[in-house]
Backbone as ProteinMPNN parsed JSONL, in Angstrom:
{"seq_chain_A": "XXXXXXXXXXXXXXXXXXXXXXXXXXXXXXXXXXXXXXXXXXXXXX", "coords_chain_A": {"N_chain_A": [[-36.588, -2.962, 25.095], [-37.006, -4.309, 22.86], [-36.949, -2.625, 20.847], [-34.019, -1.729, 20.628], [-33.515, -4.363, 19.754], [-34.307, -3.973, 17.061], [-33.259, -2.228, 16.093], [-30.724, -3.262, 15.878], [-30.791, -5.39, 14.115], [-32.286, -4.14, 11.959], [-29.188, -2.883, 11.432], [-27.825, -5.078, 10.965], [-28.814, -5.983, 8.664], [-28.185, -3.59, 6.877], [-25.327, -4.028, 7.109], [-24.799, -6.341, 5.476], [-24.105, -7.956, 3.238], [-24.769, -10.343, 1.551], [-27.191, -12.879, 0.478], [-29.125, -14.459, 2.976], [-29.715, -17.177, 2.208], [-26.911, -17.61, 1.09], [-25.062, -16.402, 3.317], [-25.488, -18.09, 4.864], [-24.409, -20.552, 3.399], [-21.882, -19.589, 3.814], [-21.183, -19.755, 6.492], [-21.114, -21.919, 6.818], [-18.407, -23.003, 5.481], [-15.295, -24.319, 5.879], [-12.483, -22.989, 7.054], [-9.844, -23.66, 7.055], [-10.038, -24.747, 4.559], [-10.237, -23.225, 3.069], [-8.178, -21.197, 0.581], [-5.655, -18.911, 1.631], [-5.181, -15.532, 0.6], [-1.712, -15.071, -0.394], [-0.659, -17.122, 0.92], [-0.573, -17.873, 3.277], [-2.163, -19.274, 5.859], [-3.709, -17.741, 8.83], [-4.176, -16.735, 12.912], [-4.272, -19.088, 13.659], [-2.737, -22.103, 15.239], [0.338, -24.211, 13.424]], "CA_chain_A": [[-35.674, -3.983, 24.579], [-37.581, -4.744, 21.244], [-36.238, -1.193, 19.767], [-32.389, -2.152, 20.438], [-33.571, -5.494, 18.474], [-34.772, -3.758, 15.69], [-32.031, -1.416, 15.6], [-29.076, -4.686, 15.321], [-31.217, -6.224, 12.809], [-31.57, -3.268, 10.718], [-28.08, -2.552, 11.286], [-27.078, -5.975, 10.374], [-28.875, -5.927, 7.461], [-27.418, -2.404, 6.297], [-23.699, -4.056, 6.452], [-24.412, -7.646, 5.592], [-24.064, -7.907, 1.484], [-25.24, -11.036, 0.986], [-27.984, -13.643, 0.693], [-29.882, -15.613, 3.788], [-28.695, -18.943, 1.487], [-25.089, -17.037, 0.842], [-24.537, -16.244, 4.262], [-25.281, -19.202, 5.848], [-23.259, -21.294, 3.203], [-20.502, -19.405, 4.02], [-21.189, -19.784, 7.85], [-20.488, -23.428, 7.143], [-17.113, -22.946, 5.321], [-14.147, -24.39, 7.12], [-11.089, -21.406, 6.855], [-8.343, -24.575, 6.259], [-10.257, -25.433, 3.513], [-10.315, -21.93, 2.163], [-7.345, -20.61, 0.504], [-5.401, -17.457, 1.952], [-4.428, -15.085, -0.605], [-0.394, -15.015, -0.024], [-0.569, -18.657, 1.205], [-0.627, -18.405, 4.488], [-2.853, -19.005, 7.453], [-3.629, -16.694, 10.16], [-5.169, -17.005, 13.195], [-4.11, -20.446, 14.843], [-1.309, -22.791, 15.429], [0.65, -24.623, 12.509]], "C_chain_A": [[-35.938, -4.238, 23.095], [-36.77, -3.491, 20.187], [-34.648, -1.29, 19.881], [-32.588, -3.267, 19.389], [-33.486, -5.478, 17.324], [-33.895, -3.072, 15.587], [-30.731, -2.113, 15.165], [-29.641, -4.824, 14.49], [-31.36, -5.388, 11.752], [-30.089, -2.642, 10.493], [-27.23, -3.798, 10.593], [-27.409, -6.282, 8.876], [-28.373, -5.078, 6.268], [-26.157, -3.186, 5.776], [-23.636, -5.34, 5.894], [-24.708, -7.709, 3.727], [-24.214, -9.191, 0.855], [-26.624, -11.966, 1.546], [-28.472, -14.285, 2.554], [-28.733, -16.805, 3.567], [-27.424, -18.573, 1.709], [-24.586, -17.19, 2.727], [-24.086, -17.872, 5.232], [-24.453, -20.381, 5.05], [-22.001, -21.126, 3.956], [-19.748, -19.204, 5.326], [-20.599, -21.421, 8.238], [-19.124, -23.357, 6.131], [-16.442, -23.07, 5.874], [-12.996, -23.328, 6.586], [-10.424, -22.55, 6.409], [-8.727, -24.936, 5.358], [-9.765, -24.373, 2.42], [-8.463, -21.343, 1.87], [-6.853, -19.182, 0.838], [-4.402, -16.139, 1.411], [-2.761, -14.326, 0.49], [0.209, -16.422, 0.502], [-0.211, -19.04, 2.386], [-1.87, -18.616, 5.641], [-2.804, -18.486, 8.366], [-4.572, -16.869, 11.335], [-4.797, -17.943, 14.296], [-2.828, -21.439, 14.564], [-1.366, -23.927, 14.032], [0.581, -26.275, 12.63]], "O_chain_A": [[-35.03, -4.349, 22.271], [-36.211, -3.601, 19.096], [-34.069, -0.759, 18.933], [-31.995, -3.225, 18.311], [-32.971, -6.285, 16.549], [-33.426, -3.329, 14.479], [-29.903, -1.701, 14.353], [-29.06, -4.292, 13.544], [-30.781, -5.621, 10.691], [-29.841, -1.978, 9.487], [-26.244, -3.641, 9.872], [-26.605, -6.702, 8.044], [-28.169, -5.47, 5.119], [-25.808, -3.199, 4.595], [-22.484, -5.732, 5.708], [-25.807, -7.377, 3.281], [-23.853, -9.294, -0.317], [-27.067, -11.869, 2.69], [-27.437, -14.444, 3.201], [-27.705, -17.202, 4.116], [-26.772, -19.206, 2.54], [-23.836, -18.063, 3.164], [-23.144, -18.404, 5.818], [-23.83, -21.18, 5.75], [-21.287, -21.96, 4.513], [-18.6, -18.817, 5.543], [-20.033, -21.93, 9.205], [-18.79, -24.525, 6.325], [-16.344, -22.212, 6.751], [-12.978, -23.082, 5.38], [-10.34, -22.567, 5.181], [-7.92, -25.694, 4.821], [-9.165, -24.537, 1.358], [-7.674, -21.141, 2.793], [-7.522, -18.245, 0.403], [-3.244, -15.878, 1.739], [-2.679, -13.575, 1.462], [1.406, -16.706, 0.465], [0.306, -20.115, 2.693], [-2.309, -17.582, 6.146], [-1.768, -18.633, 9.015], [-5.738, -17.137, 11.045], [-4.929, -17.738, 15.503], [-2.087, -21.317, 13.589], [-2.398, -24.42, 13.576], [0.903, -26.978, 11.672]]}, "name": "protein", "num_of_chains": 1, "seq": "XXXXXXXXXXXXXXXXXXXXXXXXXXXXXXXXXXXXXXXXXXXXXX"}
């Protein structure tokens, strides 16, 4: 089990392009706050 572990976590680290800090700011970002280039929302009801 430990060698699948280590294989996500170096895999997540391979694709993940930013910070610890970065990430997890942007884990707390609400989407309606965030603008959506073309100006719409996608995703969930109006």
């Amino acid at each position: 089990m430990h060698e699948i572990e280590d294989e996500l976590w170096d895999e997540f680290h391979r694709v993940v392009n930013m910070t610890s800090r970065e990430l997890a700011d942007w884990l707390r970002t609400r989407d309606e706050l965030e603008p959506v280039a073309g100006g719409r929302r996608t995703g969930g009801t109006s």
